[in-house]
N, C-alpha and C positions, 0 to 999 in steps of 0.2 A: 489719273486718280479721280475717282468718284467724287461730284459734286456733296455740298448738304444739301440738305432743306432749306437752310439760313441762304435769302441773298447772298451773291458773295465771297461765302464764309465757305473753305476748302476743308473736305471731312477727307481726311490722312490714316491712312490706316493703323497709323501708330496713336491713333487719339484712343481714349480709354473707351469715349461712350458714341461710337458713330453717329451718325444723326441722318443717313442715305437710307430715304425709305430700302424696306427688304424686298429685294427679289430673288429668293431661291433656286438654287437649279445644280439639277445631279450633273456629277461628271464621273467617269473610269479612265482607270490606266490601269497597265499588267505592270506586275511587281513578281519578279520570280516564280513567272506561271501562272500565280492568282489573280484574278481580274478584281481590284479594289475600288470600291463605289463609296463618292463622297457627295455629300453635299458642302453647296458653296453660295455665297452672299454676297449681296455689294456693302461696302463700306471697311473691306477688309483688303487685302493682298492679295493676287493672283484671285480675283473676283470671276471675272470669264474662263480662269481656265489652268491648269499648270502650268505658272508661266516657266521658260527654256532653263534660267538660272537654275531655281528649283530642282527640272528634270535633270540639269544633270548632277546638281547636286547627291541624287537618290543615286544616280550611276556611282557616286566615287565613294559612297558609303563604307565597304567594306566592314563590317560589321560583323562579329565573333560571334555564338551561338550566347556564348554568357556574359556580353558587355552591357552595360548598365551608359543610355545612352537619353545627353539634353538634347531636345529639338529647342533650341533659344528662338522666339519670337515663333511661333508653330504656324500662329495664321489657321485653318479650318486642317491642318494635321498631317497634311501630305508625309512630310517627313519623318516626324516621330511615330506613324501608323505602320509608314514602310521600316524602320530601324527597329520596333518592335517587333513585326513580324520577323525581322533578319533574327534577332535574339531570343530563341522562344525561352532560353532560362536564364535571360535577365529582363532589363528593364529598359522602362525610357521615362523621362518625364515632360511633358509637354508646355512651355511656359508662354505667355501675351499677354501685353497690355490693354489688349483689344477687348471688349468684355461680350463682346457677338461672335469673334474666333474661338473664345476659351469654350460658348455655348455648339458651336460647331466642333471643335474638332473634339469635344465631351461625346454628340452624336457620331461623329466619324468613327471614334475606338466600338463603340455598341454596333456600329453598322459593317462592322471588319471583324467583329467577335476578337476582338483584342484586349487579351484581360489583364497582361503583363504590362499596364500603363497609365498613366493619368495625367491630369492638366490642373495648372495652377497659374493662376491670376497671379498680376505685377511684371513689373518692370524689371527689365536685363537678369541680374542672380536675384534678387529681392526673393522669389518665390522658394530659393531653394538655400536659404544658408546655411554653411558646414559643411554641404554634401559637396561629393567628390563623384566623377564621372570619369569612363572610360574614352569616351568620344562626346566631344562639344560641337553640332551642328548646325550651321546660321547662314539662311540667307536676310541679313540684316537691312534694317531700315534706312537706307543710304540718305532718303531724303529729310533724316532728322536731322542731319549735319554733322558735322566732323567729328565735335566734341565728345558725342552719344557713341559713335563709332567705337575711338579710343580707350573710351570709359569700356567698355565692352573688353576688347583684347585685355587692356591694361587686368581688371579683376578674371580673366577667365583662368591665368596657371593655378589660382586658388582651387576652381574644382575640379580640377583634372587630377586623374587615377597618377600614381607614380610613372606608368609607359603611356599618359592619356594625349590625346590628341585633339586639336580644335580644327575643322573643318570648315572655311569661310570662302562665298562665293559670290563672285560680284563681277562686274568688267569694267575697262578700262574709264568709262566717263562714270564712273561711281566712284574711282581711286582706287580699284584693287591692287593696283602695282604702289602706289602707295604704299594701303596698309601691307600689303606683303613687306618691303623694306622695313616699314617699322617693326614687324614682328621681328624680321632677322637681328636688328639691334637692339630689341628691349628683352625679349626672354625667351625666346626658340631657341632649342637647340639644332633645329633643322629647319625649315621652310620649305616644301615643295610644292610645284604647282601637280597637282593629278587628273585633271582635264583640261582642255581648252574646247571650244565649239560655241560657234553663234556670236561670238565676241566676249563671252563669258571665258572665268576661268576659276577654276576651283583649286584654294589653297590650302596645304597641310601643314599646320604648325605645331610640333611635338615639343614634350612641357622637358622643360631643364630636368637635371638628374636634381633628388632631394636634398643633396648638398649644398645645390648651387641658388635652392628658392629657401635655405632658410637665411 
């Protein structure tokens, strides 16, 4: 995790206003044939590079041509860039608290010519309330701790589409098998895992029928 500037004082990628001088620098990876070029920053998340979790995250996507899809926590875009592109007749919306991510992954969409998208500042749903999504995408902030986690699953069956889907990706010393159980006993109607690789494992938790969330 990138130092600050402060003596010290640890800049988290989940802080609002980083404080790690900038140093920019392009990176690519192919997405479905296309070769997608992003820039990226220190004081943010996967700062050097795609980190594993991530990539495989984009692998388990699965993603409808008209799904209307959160990238929760975006970080410089990877994945609301690539989900976008998976949907070219719906949407995405791309949400961070980070206020140098939101400024990145703003340039990422312009540098991907991706027009079916946007980014919105604040924390967990803050930026999107009401809305309802088809697929909810997170590779989440493990080292805010537990409570920030929870709060996360706990509010996501809110925006999820009627058949919508939460996608969460983490590994074993982060508590993914954790949160996995909990989802299974607080509001999935299924839980599966749809990757494993590198120590990572990517989970699927599909939202109760509308009977059973009022």
């Amino acid at each position: 995790m990138p130092a600050g500037d402060a003596p010290g004082v640890a800049d988290h990628y989940f802080t609002e206003r980083p404080r790690s001088a900038s140093a920019r620098r392009e990176l690519r990876f192919l997405f479905r044939g296309e070769v997608l070029v992003f820039t990226v920053d220190r004081g943010i998340f996967g700062s050097s590079g795609l980190d594993p979790g991530t990539a495989l995250l984009i692998e388990s996507l699965a993603i409808r041509p008209t799904d209307r899809v959160l990238d929760l926590g975006c970080g410089w875009g990877a994945v609301g860039v690539a989900a976008a592109k998976a949907a070219p007749n719906g949407s995405a919306i791309l949400t961070d608290v980070n206020r140098r991510a939101i400024g990145l992954a703003r340039g990422n969409l312009r540098r991907n010519r991706v027009g079916n998208a946007e980014v919105r500042p604040g924390s967990l749903f803050l930026p999107v309330p009401g809305e309802k999504f088809d697929v909810i995408a997170t590779n989440p902030p493990y080292h805010a701790g537990r409570e920030l986690i929870l709060r996360l699953l706990t509010e996501a069956p809110e925006h999820l589409s009627a058949d919508g889907r939460l996608l969460v990706v983490g590994k074993g010393s982060q508590g993914i098998r954790f949160y996995q159980q909990w989802l299974t006993e607080h509001w999935a109607r299924s839980v599966e895992v749809l990757q494993r690789g590198g120590g990572y494992r990517v989970i699927e938790a599909r939202a109760p029928p509308v009977s059973d969330q009022a």
